[in-house]
TORKOL-4160 file (C-alpha; in steps of 0.2 Angstrom, whole numbers, padded with zeros to 4 digits, m for minus):
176
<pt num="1" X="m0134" Y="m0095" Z="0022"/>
<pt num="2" X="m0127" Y="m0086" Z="0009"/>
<pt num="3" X="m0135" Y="m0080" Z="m0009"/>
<pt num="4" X="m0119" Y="m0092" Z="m0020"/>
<pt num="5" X="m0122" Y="m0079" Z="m0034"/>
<pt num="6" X="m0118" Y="m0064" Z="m0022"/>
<pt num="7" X="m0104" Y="m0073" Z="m0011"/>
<pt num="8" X="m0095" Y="m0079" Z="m0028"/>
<pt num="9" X="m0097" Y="m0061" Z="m0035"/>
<pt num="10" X="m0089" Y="m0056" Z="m0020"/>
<pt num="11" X="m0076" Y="m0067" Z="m0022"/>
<pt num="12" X="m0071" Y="m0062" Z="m0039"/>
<pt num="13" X="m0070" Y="m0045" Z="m0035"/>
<pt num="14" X="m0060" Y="m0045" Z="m0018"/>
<pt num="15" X="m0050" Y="m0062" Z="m0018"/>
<pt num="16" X="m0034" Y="m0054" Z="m0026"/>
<pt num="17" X="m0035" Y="m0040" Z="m0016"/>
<pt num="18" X="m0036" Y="m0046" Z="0000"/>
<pt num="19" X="m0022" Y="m0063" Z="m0006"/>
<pt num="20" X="m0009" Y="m0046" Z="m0010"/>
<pt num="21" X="m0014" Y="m0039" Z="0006"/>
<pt num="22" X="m0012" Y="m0053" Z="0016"/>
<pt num="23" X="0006" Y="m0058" Z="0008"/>
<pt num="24" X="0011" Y="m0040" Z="0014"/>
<pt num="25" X="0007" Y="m0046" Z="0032"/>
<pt num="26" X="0016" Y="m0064" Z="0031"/>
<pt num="27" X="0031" Y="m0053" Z="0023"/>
<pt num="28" X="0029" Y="m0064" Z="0009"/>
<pt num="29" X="0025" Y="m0081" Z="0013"/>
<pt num="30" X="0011" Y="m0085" Z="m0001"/>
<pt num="31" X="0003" Y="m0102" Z="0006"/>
<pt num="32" X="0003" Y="m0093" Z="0023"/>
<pt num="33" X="m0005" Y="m0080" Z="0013"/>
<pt num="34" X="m0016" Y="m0091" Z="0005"/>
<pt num="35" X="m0022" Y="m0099" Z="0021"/>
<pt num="36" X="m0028" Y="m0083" Z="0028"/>
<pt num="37" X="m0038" Y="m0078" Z="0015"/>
<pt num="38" X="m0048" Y="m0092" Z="0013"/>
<pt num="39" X="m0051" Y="m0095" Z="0030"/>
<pt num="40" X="m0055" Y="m0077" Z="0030"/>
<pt num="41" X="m0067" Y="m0080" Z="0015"/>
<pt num="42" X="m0072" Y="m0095" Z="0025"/>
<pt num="43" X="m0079" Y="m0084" Z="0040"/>
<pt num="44" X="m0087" Y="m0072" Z="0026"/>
<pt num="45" X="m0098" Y="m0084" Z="0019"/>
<pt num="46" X="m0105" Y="m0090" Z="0036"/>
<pt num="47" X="m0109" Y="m0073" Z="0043"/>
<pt num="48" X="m0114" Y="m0068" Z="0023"/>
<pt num="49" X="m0133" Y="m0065" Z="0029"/>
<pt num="50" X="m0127" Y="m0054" Z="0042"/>
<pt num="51" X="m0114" Y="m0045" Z="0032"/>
<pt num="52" X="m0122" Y="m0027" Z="0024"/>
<pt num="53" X="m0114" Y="m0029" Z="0006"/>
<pt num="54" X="m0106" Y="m0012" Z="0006"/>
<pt num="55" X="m0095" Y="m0020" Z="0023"/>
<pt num="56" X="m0092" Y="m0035" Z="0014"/>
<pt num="57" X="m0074" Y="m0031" Z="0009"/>
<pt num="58" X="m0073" Y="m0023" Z="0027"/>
<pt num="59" X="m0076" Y="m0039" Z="0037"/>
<pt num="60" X="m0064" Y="m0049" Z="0026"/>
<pt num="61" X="m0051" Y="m0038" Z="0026"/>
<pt num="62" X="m0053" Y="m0037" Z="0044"/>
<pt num="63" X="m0055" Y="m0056" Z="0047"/>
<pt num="64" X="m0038" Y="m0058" Z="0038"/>
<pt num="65" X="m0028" Y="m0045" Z="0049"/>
<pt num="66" X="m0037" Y="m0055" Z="0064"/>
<pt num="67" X="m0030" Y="m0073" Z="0059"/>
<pt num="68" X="m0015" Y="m0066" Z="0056"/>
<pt num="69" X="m0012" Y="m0056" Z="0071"/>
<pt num="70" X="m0017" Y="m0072" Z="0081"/>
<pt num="71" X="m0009" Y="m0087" Z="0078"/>
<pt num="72" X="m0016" Y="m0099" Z="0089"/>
<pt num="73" X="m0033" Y="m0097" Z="0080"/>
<pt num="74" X="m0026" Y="m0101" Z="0067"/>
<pt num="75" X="m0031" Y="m0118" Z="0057"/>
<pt num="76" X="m0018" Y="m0130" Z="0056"/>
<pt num="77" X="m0010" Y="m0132" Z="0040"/>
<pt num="78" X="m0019" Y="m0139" Z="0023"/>
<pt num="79" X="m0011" Y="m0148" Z="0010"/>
<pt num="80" X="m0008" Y="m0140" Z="m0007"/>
<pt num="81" X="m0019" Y="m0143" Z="m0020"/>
<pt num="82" X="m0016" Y="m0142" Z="m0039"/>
<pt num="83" X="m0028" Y="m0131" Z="m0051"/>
<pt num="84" X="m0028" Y="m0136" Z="m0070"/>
<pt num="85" X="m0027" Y="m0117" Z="m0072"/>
<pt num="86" X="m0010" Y="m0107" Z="m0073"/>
<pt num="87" X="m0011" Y="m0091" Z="m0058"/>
<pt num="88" X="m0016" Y="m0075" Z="m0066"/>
<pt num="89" X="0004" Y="m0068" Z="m0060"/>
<pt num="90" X="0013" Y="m0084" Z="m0070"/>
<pt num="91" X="0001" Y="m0081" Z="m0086"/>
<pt num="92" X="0006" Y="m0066" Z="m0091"/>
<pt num="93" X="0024" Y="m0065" Z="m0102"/>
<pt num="94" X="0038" Y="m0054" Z="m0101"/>
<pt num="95" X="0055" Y="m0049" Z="m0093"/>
<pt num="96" X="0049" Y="m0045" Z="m0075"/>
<pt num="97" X="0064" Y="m0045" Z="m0065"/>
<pt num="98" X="0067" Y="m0028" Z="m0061"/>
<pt num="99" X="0046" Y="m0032" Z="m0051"/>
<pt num="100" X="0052" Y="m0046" Z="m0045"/>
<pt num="101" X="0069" Y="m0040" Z="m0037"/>
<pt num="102" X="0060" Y="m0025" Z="m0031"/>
<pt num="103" X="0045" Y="m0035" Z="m0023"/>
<pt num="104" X="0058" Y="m0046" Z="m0016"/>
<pt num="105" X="0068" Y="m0031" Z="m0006"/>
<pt num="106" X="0050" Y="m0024" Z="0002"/>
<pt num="107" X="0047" Y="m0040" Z="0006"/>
<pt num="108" X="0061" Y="m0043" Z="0016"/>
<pt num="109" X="0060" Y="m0029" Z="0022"/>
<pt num="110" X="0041" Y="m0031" Z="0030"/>
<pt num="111" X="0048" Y="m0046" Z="0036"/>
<pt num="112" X="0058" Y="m0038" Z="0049"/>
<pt num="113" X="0045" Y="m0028" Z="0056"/>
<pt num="114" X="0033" Y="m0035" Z="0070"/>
<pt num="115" X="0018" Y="m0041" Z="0067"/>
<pt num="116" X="0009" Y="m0026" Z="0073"/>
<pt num="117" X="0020" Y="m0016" Z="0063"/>
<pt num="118" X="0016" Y="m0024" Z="0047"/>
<pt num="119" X="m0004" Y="m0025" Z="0050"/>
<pt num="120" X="m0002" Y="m0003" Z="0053"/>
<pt num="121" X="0009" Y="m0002" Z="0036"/>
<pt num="122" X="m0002" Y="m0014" Z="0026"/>
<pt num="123" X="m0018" Y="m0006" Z="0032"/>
<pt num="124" X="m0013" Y="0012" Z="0033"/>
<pt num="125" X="m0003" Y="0012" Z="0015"/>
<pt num="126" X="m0010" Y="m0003" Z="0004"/>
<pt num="127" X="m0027" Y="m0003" Z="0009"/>
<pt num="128" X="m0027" Y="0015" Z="0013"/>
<pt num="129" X="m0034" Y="0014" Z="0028"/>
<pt num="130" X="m0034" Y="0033" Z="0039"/>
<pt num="131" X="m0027" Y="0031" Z="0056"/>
<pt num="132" X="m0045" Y="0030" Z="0065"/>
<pt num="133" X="m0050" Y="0017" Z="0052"/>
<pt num="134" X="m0035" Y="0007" Z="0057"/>
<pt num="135" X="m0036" Y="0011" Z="0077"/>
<pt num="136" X="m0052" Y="0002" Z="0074"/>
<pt num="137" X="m0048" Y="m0010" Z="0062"/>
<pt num="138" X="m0035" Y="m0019" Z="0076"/>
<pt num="139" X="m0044" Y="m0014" Z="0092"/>
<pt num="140" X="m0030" Y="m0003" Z="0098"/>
<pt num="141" X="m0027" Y="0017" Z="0100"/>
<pt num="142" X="m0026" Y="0030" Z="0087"/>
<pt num="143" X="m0009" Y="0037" Z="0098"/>
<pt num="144" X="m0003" Y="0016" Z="0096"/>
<pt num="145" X="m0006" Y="0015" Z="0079"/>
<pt num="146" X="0005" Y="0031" Z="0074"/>
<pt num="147" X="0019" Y="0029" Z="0087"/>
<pt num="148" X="0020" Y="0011" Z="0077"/>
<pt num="149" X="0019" Y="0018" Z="0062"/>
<pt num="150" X="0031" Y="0031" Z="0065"/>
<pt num="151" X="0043" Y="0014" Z="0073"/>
<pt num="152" X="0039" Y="0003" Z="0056"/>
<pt num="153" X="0042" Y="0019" Z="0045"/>
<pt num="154" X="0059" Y="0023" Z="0054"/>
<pt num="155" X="0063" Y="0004" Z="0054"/>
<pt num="156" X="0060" Y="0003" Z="0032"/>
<pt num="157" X="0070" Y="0018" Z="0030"/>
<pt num="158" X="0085" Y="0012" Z="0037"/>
<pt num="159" X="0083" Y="m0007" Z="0027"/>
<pt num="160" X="0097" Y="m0011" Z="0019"/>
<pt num="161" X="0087" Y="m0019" Z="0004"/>
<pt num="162" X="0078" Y="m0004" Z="0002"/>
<pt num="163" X="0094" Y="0007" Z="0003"/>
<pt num="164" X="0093" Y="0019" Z="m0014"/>
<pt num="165" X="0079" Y="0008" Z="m0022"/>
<pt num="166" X="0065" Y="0021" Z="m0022"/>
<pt num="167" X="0073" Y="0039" Z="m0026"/>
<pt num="168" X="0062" Y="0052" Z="m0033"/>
<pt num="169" X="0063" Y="0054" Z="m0052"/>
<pt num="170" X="0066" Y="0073" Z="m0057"/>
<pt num="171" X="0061" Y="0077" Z="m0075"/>
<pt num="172" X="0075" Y="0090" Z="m0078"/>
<pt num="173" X="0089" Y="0081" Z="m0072"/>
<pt num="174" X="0098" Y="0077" Z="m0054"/>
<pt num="175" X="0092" Y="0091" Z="m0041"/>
<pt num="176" X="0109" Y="0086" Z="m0029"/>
């Protein structure tokens, strides 16, 4: 079983991490989101004595692109449940629209790639992940995993709600 002071160490460190990874691969569906990563945590702490601590955020990240490639493994769904404490994202004050319209536009976006699709992006460019690394990661080809990134990247370029959001700033005025 595992060591609670390690596992909730563990926790703190890699639960938001993997929660923002894992809304990157619903394409933006936080309970789904949600779910994932504690089952993912769930699966974490029983195979905790087995885990190497430097592969601990490996298996979890891992475990999360797993439940969320396959569905049917997937646990039905829970209840929400109210905390006394207000999310990290909602505490904090400020105009953030400009965030939140921009957040909105990739997510839709992510949305209309595959599933596949979305576990290469989010692996390759979030978690930074090289293209072995990711092979690996989802049990596929290194040639798969390019040829779908090369389809995912060619599919976000031509998203309308990406259309002119993300232009290069040039310090010394436009370079047309």
């Amino acid at each position: 079983m595992a060591e609670p002071d390690d596992f909730a160490d563990f926790v703190s460190a890699s639960s938001h991490r993997l929660l923002r990874a894992a809304c990157l691969l619903t394409g933006g569906d936080v309970a789904t989101a949600d779910d994932l990563v504690a089952d993912a945590l769930a699966r974490v702490y029983l195979a905790w004595s087995r885990i190497r601590s430097d592969d601990a955020f490996a298996y979890a990240r891992r475990t999360v692109v797993n439940l969320h490639l396959d569905w049917r493994r997937r646990l039905r769904r829970r209840a929400e449940t109210l905390t006394a404490t207000v999310p990290e994202h909602l505490a904090r004050g400020g105009d953030h629209t400009h965030d939140v319209v921009q957040r909105d536009s990739v997510m839709r976006s992510l949305s209309r790639l595959t599933r596949r699709e979305r576990a290469v992006v989010v692996l390759r460019y979030f978690l930074d992940l090289s293209e072995e690394a990711t092979a690996a990661e989802l049990g596929i080809a290194v040639g798969t995993v390019k040829s779908t990134n090369a389809r995912a990247l060619g599919k976000l370029r031509v998203s309308p709600d990406l259309a002119g959001s993300y232009r290069p700033a040039f310090p010394y005025g436009d370079r047309s």
